[in-house]
C-alpha positions as CSV (number, residue, x, y, z in Angstrom):
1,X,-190.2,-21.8,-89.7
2,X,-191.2,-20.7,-86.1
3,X,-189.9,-24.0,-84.8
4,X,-186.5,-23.2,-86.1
5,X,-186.5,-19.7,-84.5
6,X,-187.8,-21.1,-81.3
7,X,-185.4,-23.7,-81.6
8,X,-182.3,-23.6,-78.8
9,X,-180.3,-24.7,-81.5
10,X,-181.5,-21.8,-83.8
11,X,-178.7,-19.4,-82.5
12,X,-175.6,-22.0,-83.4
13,X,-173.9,-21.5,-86.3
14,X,-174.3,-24.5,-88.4
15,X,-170.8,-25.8,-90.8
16,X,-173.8,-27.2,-93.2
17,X,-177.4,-26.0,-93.6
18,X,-179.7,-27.8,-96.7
19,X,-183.1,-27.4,-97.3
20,X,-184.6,-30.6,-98.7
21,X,-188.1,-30.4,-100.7
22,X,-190.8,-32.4,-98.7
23,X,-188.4,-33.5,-95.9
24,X,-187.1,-29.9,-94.0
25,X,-184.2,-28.1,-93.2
26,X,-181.1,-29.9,-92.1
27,X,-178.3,-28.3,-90.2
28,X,-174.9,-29.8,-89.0
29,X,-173.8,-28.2,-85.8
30,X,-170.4,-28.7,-84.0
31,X,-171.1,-30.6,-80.9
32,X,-171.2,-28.8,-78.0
33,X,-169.8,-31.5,-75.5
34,X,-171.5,-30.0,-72.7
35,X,-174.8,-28.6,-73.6
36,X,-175.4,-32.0,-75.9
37,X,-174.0,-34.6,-73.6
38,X,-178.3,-34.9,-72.2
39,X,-179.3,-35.4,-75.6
40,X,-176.5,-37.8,-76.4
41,X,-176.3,-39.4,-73.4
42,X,-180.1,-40.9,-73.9
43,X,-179.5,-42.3,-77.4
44,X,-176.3,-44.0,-76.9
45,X,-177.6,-45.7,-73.7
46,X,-180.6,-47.2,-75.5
47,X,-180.2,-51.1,-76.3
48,X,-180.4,-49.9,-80.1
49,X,-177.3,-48.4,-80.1
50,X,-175.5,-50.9,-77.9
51,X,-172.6,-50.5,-81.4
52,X,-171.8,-47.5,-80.5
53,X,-170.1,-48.8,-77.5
54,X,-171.7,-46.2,-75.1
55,X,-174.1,-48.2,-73.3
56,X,-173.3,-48.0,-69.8
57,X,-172.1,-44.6,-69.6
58,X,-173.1,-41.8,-67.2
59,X,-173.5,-38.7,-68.9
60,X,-170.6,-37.1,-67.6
61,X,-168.7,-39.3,-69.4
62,X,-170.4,-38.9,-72.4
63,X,-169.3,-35.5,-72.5
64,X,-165.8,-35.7,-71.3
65,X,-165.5,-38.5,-74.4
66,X,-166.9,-35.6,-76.7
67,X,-164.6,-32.6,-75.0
68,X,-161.9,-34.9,-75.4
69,X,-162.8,-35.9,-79.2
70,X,-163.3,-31.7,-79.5
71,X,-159.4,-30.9,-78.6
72,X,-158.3,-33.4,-81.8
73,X,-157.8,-32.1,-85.2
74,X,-158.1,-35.3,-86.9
75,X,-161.7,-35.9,-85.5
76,X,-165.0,-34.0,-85.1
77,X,-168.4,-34.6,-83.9
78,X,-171.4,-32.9,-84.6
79,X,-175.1,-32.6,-84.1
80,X,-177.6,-33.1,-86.9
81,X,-180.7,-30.8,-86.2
82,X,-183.8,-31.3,-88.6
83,X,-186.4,-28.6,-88.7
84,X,-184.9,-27.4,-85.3
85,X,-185.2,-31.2,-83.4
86,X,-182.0,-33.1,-82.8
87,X,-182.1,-36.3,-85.4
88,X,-178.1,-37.6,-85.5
89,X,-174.8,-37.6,-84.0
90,X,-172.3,-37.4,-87.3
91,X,-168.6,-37.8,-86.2
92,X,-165.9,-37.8,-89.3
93,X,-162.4,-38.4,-88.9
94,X,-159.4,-38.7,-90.7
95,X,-158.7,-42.4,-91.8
96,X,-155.2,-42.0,-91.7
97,X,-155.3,-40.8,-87.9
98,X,-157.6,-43.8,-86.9
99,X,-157.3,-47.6,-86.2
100,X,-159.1,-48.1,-89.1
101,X,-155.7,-47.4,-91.5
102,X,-154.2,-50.6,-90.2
103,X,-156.9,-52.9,-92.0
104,X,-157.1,-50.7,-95.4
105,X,-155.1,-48.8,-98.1
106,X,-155.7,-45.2,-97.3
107,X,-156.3,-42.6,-100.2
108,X,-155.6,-38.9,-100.4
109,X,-159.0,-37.8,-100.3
110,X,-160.7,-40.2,-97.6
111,X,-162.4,-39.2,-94.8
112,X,-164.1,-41.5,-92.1
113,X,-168.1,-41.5,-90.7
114,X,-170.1,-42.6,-88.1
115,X,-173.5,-42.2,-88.0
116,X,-176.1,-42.2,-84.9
117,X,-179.8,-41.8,-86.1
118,X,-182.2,-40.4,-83.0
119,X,-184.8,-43.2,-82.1
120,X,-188.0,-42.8,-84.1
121,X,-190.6,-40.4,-82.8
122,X,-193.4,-40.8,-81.7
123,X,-194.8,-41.3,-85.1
124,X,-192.5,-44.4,-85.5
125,X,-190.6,-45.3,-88.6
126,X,-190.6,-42.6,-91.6
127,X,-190.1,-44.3,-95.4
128,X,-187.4,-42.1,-97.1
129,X,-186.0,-40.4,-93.9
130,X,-182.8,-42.0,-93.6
131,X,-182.0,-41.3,-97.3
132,X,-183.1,-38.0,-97.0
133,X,-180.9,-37.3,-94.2
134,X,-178.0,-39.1,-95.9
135,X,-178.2,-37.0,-98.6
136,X,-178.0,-34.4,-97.0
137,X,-174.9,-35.4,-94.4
138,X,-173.0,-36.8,-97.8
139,X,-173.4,-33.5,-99.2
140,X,-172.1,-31.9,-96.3
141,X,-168.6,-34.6,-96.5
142,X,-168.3,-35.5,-99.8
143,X,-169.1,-31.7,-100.9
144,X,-169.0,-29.2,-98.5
145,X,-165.7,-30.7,-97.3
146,X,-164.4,-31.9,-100.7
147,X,-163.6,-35.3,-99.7
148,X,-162.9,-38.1,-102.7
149,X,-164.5,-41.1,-100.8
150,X,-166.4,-41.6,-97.4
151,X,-165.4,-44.9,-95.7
152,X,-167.4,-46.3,-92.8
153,X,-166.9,-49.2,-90.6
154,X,-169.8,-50.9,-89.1
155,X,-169.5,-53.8,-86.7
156,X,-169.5,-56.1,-88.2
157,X,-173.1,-57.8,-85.9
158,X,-174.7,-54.5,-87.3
159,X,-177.0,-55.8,-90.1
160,X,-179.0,-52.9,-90.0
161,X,-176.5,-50.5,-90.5
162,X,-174.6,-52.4,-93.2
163,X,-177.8,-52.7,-95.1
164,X,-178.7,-49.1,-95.1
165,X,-175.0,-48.2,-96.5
166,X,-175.2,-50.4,-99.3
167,X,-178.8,-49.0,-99.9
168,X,-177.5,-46.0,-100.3
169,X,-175.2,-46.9,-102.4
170,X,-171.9,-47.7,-100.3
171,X,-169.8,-50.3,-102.0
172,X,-168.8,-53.3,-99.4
173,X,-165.4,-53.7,-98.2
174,X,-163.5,-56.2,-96.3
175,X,-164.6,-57.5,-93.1
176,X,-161.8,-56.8,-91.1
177,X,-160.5,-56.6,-87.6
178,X,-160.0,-52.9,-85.8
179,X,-157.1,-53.5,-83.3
180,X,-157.6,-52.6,-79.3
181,X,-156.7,-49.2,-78.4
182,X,-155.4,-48.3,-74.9
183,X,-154.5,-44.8,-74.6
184,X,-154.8,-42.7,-70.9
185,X,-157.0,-40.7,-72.4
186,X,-158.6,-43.4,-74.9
187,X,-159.9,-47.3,-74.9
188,X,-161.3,-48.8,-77.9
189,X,-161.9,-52.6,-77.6
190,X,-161.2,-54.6,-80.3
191,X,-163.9,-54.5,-83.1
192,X,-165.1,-56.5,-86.0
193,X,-165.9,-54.3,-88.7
194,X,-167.6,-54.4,-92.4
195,X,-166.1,-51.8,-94.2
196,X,-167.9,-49.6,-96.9
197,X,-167.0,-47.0,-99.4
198,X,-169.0,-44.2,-101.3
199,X,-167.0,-42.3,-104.2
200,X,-167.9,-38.6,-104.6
201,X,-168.5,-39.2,-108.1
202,X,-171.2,-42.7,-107.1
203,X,-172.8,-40.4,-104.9
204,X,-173.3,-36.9,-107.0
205,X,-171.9,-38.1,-110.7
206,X,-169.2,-36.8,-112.2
């Protein structure tokens, strides 16, 4: 446990903390647009995560996208810290507030995720990581918030996303088109999207 203490993020008060046998401790951290945007900044600008839609960015304008995102009610960003090391950017949002409600029924009970992973380390890839850290992120929506269904919308060129949803046991939606958004203080280009849906009760039973 030293790491955590030593940790900088040891001192932030976490909305989720889980400890999960074999794999560590996971805590979900608001985002602090500022003291974040370094860490952010170098994993959205990697060719990886060219989906995000943050290639190309300078840092500063990571953060003002994340200060911006951090005055809204209906969306939230966080930072996922394992075992005291940054692992994932988790933003959830309220479907009904989003682009997203012009391509699907909406239901009371619905919240919306997108998910980040941190590149692999230097040990490279990690068998059972990702579902151990989804479990522990669902927990923290489906549970913690008591949300009804988690819907998620993948572009649609994204194999390797889509696939890990469905592995962990997402249900596919349509494919559908996510209209153009141009706010002053927004742009979202047009997106193709495969959307997918995880129950509370598919995830946890009952």
């Amino acid at each position: 446990m030293s790491e955590q203490h030593t940790s900088p993020y040891a001192s932030r008060a976490a909305v989720h903390e889980q400890e999960l046998d074999g794999f560590g401790t996971v805590r979900v951290l608001p985002l602090d647009a500022a003291a974040d945007a370094g860490v952010i900044h170098r994993w959205v600008s990697e060719e990886r995560a060219a989906f995000w839609g943050m290639n190309g960015l300078t840092r500063d304008q990571v953060a003002a996208i994340y200060a911006h995102m951090d005055t809204l009610d209906t969306h939230h960003a966080f930072l996922v810290v394992k075992d005291g090391e940054p692992v994932a950017l988790l933003q959830t949002y309220d479907p009904g507030a989003d682009r997203v409600s012009e391509c699907y029924d909406v239901e009371p009970g619905d919240i919306g995720v997108h998910l980040l992973l941190a590149p692999a380390g230097t040990e490279g890839a990690r068998p059972g990581w990702t579902a151990a850290l989804a479990a522990a992120l669902m927990a923290y929506v489906l549970l913690g918030l008591d949300r009804k269904r988690i819907v998620v919308d993948p572009d649609v060129g994204n194999e390797k996303a889509i696939a890990r949803f469905l592995k962990q046991g997402f249900t596919a939606g349509p494919a559908v088109v996510l209209p153009e958004i141009d706010l002053p203080d927004v742009y979202l280009p047009e997106k193709k999207a495969q959307l997918a849906f995880l129950r509370r009760e598919v995830a946890f039973g009952g």
